[in-house]
C-alpha positions as CSV (number, residue, x, y, z in Angstrom):
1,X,0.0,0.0,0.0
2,X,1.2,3.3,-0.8
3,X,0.6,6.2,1.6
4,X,-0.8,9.1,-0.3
5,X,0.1,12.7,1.8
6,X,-3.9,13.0,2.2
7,X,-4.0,9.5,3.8
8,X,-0.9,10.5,5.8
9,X,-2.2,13.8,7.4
10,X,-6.1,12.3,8.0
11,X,-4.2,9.4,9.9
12,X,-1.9,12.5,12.1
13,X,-4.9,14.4,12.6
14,X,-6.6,11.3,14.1
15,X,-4.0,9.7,16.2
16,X,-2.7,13.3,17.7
17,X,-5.5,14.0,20.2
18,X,-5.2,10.8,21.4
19,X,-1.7,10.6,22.6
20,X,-1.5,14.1,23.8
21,X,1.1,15.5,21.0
22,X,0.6,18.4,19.0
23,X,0.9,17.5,15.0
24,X,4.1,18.1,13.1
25,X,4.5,17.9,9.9
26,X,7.6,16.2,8.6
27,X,9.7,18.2,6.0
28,X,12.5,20.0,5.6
29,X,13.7,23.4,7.1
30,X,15.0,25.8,4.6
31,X,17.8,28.4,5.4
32,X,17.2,32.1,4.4
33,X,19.5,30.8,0.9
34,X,16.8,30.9,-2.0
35,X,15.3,27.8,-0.9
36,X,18.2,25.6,0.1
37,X,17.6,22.8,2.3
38,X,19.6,22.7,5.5
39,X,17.9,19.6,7.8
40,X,15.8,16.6,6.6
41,X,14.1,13.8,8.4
42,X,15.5,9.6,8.5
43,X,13.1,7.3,9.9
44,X,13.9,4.8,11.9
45,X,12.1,2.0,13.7
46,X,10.8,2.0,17.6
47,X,10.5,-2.4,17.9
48,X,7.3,-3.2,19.2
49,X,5.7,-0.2,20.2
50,X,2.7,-0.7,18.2
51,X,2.1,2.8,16.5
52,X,2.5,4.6,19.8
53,X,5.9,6.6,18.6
54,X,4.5,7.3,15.3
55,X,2.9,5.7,12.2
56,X,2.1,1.8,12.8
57,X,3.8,-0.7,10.3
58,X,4.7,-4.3,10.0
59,X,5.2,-7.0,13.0
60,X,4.0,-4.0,15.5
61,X,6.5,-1.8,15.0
62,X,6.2,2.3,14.8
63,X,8.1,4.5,12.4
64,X,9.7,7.2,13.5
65,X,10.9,10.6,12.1
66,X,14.6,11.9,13.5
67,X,16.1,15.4,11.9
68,X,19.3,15.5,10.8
69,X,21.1,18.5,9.7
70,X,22.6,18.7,6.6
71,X,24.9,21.2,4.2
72,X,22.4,23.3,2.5
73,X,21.6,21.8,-0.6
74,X,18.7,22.1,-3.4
75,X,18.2,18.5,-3.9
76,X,17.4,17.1,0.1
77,X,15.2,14.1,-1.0
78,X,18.7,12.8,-2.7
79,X,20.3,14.1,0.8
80,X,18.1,12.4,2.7
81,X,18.0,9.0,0.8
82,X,22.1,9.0,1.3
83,X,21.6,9.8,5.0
84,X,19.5,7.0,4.8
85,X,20.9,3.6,3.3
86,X,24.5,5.3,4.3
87,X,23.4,4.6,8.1
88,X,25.4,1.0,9.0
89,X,24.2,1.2,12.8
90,X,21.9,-0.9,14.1
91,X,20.5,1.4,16.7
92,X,20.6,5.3,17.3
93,X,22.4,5.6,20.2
94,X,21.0,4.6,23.5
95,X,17.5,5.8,21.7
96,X,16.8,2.2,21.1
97,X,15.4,3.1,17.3
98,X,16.4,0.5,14.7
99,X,17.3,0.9,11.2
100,X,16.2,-1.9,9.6
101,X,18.7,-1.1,6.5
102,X,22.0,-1.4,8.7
103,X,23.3,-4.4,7.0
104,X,22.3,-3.4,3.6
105,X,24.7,-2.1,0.9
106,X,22.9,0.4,-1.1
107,X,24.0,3.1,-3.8
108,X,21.6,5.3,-5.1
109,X,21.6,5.8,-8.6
110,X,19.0,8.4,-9.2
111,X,15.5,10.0,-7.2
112,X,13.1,11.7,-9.1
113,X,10.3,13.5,-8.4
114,X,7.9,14.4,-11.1
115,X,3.9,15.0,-11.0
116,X,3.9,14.1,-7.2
117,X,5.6,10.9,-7.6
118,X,8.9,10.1,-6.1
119,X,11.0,7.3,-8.2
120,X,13.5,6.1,-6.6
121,X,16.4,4.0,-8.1
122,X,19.2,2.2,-5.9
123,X,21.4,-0.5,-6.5
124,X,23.4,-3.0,-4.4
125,X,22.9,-5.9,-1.5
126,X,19.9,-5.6,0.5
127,X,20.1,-7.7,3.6
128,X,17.1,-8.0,6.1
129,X,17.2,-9.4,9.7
130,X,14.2,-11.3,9.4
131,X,10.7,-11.2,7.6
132,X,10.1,-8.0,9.7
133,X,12.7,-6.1,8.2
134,X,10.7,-5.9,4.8
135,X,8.1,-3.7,6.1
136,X,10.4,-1.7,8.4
137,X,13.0,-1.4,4.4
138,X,9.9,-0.5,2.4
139,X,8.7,2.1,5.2
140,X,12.0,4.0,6.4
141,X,13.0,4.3,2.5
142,X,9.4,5.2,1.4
143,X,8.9,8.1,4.4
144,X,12.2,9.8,3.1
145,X,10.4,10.7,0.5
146,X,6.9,11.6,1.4
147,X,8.4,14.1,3.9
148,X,8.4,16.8,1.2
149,X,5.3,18.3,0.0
150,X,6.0,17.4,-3.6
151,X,5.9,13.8,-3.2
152,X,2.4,11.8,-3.1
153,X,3.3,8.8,-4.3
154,X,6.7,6.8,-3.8
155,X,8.6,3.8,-6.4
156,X,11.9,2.5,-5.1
157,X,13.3,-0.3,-7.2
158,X,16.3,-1.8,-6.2
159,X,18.6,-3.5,-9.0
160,X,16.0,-2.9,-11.6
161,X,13.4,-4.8,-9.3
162,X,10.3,-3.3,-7.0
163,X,11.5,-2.8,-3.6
164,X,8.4,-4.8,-2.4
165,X,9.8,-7.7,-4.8
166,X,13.1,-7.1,-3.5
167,X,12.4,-7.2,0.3
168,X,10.1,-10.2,-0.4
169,X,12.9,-12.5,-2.0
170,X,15.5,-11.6,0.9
């Protein structure tokens, strides 16, 4: 299922009242530089705590958005997505957030965004943990992009394939 930014924001503005947070919505800060991008959001994966941290996905997990700073660039989606399959640790700190793409060896080739749609090419070794993994992989790479307003929709292929093929013959 892909998560359309109208689908996103009626899930937030449902879920906020009930755990006492006011709504944020994830994107990236610009500096005062004609629109360039200085911080963007990784997700990563709070293990078993069933939608309470943030959006619910597979195995009854929660995805969850972290800012990280970045140089001021024009193109943060292709920031972000390095941020993201460049992270090799397993955990963020003491945090106890996973990143279900620690053991993978991703490059990216190209991201495009175009009509709403984000299309996302990577290459390389995807390695999972287990059958949970494949939603947490298809849900941390897939956020990274609806983050920014322009995105609706989100394809990542990995080596030519669909990442939901991919993560589904790992």
């Amino acid at each position: 299922m892909v998560w359309g930014r109208r689908s996103r924001l009626l899930w937030l503005l449902a879920i906020v009242p009930l755990i006492g947070a006011s709504p944020v919505v994830a994107g990236a800060q610009s500096s005062g530089k004609a629109g360039a991008t200085t911080s963007v959001k990784v997700f990563l994966v709070a293990i078993g705590d069933k939608g309470k941290a943030g959006p619910w996905i597979g195995c009854g997990d929660s995805l969850v958005a972290v800012t990280k700073k970045i140089a001021p660039t024009k193109a943060p989606l292709t920031a972000a997505l390095r941020l993201t399959i460049g992270n090799h640790q397993q955990f963020l700190g003491q945090s106890g957030l996973y990143n279900a793409l620690y053991q993978a060896r991703l490059t990216l080739n190209k991201a495009t965004v175009s009509k709403g749609t984000a299309t996302i090419h990577l290459s390389g070794k995807l390695r999972l943990g287990g059958v949970c993994d494949a939603p947490r992989v298809r849900a941390q790479l897939r956020h990274v992009a609806l983050q920014f307003h322009t995105v609706d929709r989100v394809y990542v292929y990995v080596n030519g394939v669909p990442l939901s093929k991919a993560v589904s013959s790992k």
